[in-house]
C-alpha positions in Angstrom: 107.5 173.6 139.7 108.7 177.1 140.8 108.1 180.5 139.1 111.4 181.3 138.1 111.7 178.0 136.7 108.8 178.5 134.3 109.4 181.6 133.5 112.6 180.6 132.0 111.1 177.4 130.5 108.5 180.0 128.7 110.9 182.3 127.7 113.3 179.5 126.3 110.6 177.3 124.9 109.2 180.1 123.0 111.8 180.7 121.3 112.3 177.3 120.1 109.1 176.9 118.8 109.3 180.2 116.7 112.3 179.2 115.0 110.4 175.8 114.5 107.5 177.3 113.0 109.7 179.9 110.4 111.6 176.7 109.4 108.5 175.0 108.9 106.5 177.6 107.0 108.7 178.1 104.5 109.7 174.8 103.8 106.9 174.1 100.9 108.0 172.2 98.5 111.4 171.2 100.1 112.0 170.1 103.9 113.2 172.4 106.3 116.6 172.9 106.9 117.8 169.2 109.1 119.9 171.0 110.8 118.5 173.9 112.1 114.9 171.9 112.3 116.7 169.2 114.7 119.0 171.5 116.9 115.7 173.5 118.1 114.0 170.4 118.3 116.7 169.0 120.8 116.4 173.0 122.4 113.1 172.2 123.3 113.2 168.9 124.7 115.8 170.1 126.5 114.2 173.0 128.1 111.1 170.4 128.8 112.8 168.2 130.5 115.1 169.8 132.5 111.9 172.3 133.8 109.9 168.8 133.5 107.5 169.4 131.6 106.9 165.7 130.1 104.1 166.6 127.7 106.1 169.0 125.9 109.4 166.7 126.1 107.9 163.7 124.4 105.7 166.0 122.2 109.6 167.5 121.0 110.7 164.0 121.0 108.1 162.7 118.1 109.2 165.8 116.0 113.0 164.6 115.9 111.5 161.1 115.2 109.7 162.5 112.3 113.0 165.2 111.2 115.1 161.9 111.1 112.9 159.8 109.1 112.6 162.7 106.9 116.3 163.5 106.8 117.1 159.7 105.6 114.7 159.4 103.0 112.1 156.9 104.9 109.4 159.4 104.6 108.4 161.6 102.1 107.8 165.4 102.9 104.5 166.1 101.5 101.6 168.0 102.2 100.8 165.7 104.7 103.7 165.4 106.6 104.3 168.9 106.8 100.7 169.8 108.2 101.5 167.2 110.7 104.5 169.2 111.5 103.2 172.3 111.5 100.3 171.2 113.8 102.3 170.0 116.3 104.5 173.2 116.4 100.9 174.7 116.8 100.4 172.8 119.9 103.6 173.4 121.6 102.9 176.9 121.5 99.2 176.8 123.1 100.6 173.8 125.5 104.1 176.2 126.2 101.1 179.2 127.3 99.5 177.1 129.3 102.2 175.8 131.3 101.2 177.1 134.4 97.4 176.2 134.3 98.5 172.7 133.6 95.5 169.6 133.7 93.5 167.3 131.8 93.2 169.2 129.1 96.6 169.7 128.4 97.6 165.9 128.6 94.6 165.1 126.4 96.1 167.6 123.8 99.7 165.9 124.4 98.3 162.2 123.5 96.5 163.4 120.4 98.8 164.7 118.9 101.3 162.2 120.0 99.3 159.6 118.5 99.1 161.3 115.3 102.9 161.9 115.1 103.4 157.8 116.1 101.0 157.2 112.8 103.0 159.5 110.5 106.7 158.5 111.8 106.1 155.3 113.9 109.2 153.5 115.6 111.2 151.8 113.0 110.9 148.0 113.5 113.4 145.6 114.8 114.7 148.4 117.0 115.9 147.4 120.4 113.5 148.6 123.1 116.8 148.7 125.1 118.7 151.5 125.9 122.1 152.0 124.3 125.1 153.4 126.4 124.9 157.0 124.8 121.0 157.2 125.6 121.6 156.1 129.1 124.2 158.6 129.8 122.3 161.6 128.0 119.0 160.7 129.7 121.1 160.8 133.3 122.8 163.6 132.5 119.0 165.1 131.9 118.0 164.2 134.7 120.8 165.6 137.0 120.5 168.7 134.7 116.9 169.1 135.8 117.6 168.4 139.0 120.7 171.3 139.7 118.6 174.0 138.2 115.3 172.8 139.9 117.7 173.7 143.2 119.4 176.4 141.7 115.9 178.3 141.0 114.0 177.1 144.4 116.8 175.6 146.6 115.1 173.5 149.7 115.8 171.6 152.2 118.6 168.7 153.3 116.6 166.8 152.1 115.9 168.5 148.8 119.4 168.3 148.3 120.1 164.8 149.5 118.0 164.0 146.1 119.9 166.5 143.9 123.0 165.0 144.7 121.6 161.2 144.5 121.1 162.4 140.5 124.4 164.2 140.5 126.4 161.0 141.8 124.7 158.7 139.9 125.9 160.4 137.0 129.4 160.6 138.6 129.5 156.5 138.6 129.3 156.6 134.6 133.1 155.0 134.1 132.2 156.7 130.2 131.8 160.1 132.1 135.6 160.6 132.0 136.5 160.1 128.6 133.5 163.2 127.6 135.0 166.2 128.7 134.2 168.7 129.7 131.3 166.8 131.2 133.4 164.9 134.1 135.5 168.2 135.0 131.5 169.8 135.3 130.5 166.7 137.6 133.3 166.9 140.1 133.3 170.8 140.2 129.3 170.6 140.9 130.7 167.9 143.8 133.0 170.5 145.2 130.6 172.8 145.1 127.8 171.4 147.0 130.4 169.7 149.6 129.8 172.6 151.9 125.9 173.1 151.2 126.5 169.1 152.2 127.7 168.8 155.1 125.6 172.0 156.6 128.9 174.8 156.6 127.2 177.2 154.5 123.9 177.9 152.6 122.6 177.8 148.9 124.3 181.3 148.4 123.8 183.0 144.9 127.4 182.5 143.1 126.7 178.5 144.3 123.0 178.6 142.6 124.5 180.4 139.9 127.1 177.2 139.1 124.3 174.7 139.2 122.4 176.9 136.8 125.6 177.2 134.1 126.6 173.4 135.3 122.8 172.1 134.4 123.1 174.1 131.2 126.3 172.3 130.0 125.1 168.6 131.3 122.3 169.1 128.8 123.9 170.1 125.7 126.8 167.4 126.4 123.8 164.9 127.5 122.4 165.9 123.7 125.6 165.8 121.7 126.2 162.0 123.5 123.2 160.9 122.6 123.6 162.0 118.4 126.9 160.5 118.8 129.1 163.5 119.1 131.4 164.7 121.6 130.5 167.2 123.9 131.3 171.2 123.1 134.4 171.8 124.6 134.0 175.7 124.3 130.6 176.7 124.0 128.6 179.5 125.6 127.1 177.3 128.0 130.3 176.0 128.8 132.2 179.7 129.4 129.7 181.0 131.4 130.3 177.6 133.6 133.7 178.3 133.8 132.8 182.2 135.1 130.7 181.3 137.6 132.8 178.7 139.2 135.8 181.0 138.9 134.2 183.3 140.7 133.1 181.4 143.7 136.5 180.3 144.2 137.9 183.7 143.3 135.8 184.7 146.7 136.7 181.8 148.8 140.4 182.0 148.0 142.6 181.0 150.7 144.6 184.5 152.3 145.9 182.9 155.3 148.5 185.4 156.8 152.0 184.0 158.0 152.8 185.8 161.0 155.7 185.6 163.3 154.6 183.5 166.9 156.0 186.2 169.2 153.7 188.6 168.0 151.1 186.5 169.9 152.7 186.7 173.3 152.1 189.4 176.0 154.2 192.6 176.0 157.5 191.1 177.9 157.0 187.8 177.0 159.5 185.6 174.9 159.9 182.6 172.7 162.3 179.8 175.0 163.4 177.7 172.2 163.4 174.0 173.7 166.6 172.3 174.7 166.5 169.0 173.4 163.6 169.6 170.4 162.9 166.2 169.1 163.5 166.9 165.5 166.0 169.4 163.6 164.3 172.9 161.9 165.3 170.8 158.7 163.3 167.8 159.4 160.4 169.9 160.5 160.6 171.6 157.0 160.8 168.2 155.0 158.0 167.0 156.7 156.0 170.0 155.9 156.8 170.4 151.9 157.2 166.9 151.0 153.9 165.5 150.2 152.9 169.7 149.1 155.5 169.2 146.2 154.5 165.8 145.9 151.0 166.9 145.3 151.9 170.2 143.2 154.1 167.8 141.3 150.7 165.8 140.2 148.8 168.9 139.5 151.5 170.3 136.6 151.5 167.0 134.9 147.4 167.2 134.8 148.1 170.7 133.4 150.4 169.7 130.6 147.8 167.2 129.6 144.6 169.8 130.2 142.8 170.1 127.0 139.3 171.4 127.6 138.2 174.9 129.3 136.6 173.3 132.7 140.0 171.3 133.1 142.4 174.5 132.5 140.4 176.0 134.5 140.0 173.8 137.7 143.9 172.9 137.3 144.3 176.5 136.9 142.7 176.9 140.5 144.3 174.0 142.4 148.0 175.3 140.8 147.5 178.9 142.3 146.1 177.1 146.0 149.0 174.9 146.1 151.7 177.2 145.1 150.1 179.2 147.6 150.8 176.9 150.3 154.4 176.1 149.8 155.0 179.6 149.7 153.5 180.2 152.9 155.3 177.4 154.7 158.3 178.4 153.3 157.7 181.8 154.8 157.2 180.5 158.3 160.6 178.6 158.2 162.3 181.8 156.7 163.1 180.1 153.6 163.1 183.4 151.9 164.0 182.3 148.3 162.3 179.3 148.0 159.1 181.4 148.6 160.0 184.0 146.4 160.2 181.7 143.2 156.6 180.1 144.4 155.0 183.6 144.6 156.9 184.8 141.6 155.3 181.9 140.0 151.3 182.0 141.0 150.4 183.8 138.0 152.0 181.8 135.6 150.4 178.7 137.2 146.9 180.0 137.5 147.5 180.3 133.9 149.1 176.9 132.9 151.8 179.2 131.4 154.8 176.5 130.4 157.9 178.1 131.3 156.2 178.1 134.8 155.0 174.7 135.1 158.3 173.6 134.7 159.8 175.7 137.2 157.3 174.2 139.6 157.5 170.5 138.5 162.1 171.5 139.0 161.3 173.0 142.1 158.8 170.5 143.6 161.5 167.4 142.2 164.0 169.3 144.5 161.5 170.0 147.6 160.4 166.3 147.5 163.9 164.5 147.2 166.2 166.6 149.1 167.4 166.3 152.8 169.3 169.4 152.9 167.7 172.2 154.8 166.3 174.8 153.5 169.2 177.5 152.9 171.4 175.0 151.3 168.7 174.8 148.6 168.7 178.6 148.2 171.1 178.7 145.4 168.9 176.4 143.3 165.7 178.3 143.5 167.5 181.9 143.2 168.7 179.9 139.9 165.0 178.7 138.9 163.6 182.4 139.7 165.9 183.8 137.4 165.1 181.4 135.1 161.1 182.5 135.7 161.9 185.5 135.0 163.2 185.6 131.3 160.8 182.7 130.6 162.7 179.9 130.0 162.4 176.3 131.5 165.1 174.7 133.0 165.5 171.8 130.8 166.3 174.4 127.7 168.8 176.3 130.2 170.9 173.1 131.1 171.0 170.8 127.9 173.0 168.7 130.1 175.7 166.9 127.7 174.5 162.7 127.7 177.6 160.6 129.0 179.6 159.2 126.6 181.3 155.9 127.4 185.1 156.2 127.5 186.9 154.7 124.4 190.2 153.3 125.0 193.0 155.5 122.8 194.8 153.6 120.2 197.9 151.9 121.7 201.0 154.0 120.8 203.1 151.9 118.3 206.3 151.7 120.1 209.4 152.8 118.5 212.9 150.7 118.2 216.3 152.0 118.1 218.2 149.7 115.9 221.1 147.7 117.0 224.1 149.2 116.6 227.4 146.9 115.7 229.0 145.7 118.5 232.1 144.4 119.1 232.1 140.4 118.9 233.8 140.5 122.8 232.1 142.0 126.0 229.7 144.5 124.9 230.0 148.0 126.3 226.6 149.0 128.4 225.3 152.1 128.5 223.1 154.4 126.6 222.0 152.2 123.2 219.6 149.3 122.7 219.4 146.5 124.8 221.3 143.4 123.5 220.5 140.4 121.7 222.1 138.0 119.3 225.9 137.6 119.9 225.9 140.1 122.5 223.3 138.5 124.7 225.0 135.4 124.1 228.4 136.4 125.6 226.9 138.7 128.5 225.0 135.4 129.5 228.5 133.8 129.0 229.9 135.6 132.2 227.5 134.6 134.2 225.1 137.0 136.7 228.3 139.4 137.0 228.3 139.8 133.0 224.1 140.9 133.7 224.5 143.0 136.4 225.3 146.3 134.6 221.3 146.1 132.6 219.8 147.1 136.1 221.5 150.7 135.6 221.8 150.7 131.7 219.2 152.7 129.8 218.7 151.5 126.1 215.3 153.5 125.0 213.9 156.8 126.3 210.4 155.8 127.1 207.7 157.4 124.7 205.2 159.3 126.3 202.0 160.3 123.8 201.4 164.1 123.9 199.9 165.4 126.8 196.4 166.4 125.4 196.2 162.9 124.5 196.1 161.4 128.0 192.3 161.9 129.7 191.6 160.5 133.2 189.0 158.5 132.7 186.9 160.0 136.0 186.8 163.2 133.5 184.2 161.5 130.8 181.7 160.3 134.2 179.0 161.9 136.1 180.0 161.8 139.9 177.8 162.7 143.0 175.3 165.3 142.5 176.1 165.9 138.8 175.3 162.1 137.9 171.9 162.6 140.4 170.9 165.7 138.5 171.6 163.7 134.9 169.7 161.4 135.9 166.7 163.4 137.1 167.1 165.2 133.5 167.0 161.9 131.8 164.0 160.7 134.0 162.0 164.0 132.9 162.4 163.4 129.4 161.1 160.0 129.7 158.2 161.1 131.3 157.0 163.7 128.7 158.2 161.5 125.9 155.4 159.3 127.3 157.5 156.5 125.9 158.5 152.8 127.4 162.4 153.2 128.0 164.5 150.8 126.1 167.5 148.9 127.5 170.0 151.2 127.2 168.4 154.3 128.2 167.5 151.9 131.8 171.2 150.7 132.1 172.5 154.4 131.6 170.0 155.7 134.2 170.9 152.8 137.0 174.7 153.5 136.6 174.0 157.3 136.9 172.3 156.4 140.2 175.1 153.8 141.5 177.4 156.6 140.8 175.2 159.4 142.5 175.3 156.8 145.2 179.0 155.8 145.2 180.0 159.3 146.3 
């Protein structure tokens, strides 16, 4: 145990105890307050075990034992109880002084008073001597608590560490782990963390000792709430002062990487001989370098949509800015000038999970990873989305593309008849009039083909043509090309923040926009 341990163990334990004893005191005739009584009692066994202090930990831990029995009416508070109470209080305070000069003594004092708490509020019976779930994963998040700030206040060895992050990882494997936050986002930051210290690239520097110290403080008081059956705090002190800390150290380790042209690396007189046959086009060289960048920022903005606690924001918050970051800069070094403007016009807004910005991204990282075109035949598209940055708005509010309507036939015209004028019984006279029948017909078939061969030049209806508005080309009411590609990217999008399974006919209108997309 290490000085500046202790000393925060005494200063923290004391405190405990006092607000123990006031509660206890005063509670005469009624109990103390179960609340209050129980969350210092958890303070302190807290504080005990994480500066391992056993004595004091299990002497806290027959306290709640006897709080709970008290709270639900299995025992009685009397006089009797309560000087129990109050003379273990008394104890923690003379064991809590003593914590330095720790021996026989000490221990002796523990199992007295132990014993005497086991009398007064003994284990209830019938209950399983096996751990549940929720005490297994608060007494290993104890554990690796007691272990990061054991580091963080005397850090040692590789081998020290190798043990610290034994605890840590053994935590980690907890499958529960990820459905507590902010206690998984704490875990993997911790991981991050101590990957350098790890692998031997850097020390135990102050901003990292000052993460396991806030990270051991939030494992406990999640470790705690798991084991009452609550959720972890998802924005307490503990947990802010977390989020600081690693904010910090990454704040001071962030990436600043200059893009600098290649010829000002060559001696004076020198120059850049582009090669004759390169092996790849400037356009291919930039798809291979942004590709899996957008695929990967792509992942990053949906985790920031779904963010809910501070640790997540905040980690997202980082990864956003250092991935926006580096599309910008390779944009730079292929002179994609606008396409790196929109991702540094947009680092702020991601650092903050601002929404008008995370769509931008996830548009502009959709068109990054599924484009072939090089990169100025994108510009117009990202001077559009930067624009669109700019006054705040997403790009699915500024196109509210119009959903394709299948084409309905127009009612048939009725066609219109002239009626038959008389005609002379004989050889009818052909011209302009309606076309024969009856008699007439009969004695034009009479003469044979020559009596027939006047209908080829004969008119006998003008033809009735519908009004002009009334005739649509059907081509008009379909998505073609790149418009039936970007409709169905829209339509895609909204699926995927509906979070809902697509039903028939949204999948058949989505595979005909893409066999048009394709057809042209």
């Amino acid at each position: 145990m290490t000085g500046g341990l202790l000393d925060f163990f005494t200063l923290e334990a004391s405190e405990y105890v006092e607000q123990l004893d006031g509660l206890a005191s005063r509670a005469s005739a009624a109990p103390p307050d179960a609340d209050a009584f129980a969350r210092a009692l958890r303070g302190l066994r807290g504080a005990a075990t994480m500066a391992k202090v056993t004595g004091i930990a299990a002497l806290a831990a027959g306290l709640e034992r006897l709080a709970k029995q008290v709270k639900d009416g299995s025992l009685g508070w009397d006089a009797g109880t309560r000087g129990v109470a109050i003379s273990a209080i008394d104890d923690a305070k003379i064991l809590i002084r003593g914590v330095r000069t720790w021996g026989a003594a000490e221990d002796a004092r523990v199992a007295a008073r132990v014993a005497e708490l086991e009398r007064v509020a003994p284990q209830r019976e019938g209950a399983s001597a096996r751990r549940s779930p929720s005490e297994f994963l608060a007494g290993a998040t104890a554990d690796a608590a007691a272990a990061l700030l054991e580091y963080a206040e005397n850090p040692g060895g590789a081998e020290h560490f190798t043990r610290v992050m034994d605890k840590l990882r053994a935590l980690r494997g907890v499958a529960a782990l990820k459905d507590l936050p902010p206690l998984g986002e704490v875990v993997d930051t911790v991981d991050a963390v101590a990957k350098p210290i790890e692998l031997g690239h850097e020390d135990a520097t102050a901003e990292r000792r000052r993460v396991f110290r806030t990270a051991a403080r939030v494992l406990l008081e999640g470790g705690d709430a798991v084991r009452l059956g609550n959720r972890p705090p998802a924005d307490s002190p503990a947990l802010q002062e977390f989020t600081l800390a690693a904010g910090a150290l990454a704040g001071g380790n962030a990436d600043g990487d200059d893009v600098v042209p290649i010829a000002s690396l060559l001696m004076d007189g020198e120059a850049v001989q582009p090669a004759n046959n390169p092996p790849t086009t400037a356009a291919h060289r930039f798809r291979l370098e942004v590709v899996s960048q957008a695929e990967h920022l792509r992942r990053l903005v949906h985790e920031g949509n779904h963010a809910q606690d501070a640790a997540t924001r905040d980690r997202l918050g980082r990864e956003l800015r250092g991935a926006v970051r580096a599309l910008a800069r390779a944009a730079q070094s292929f002179a994609a000038v606008e396409i790196a403007n929109l991702f540094l016009a947009a680092e702020r807004g991601a650092a903050a999970l601002e929404q008008p910005a995370l769509d931008v991204l996830d548009r502009a990282a959709m068109l990054l990873s599924a484009a072939d075109a090089a990169p100025e035949a994108m510009a117009p598209q990202f001077v559009s989305l930067s624009e669109l940055l700019s006054r705040g708005v997403t790009p699915l509010a500024a196109q509210k593309p119009a959903t394709p309507v299948a084409a309905t036939p127009a009612a048939p015209v009725a066609p219109r008849f002239v009626t038959p004028a008389a005609a002379p019984s004989a050889a009818p006279t052909l011209g302009t009039g309606s076309a024969p029948s009856g008699a007439a017909l009969k004695s034009l078939l009479s003469q044979g083909l020559s009596g027939l061969a006047g209908l080829g030049s004969s008119t006998f209806a003008e033809p009735l043509v519908g009004a002009e508005d009334d005739v649509i080309p059907i081509e008009d009411l379909l998505f073609r090309g790149k418009d039936a590609l970007q409709r169905a990217l829209t339509l895609g999008e909204s699926l995927k923040r509906a979070g809902a399974v697509p039903d028939a006919d949204t999948l058949a209108e989505l595979y005909d926009l893409l066999q048009l997309a394709a057809a042209e």
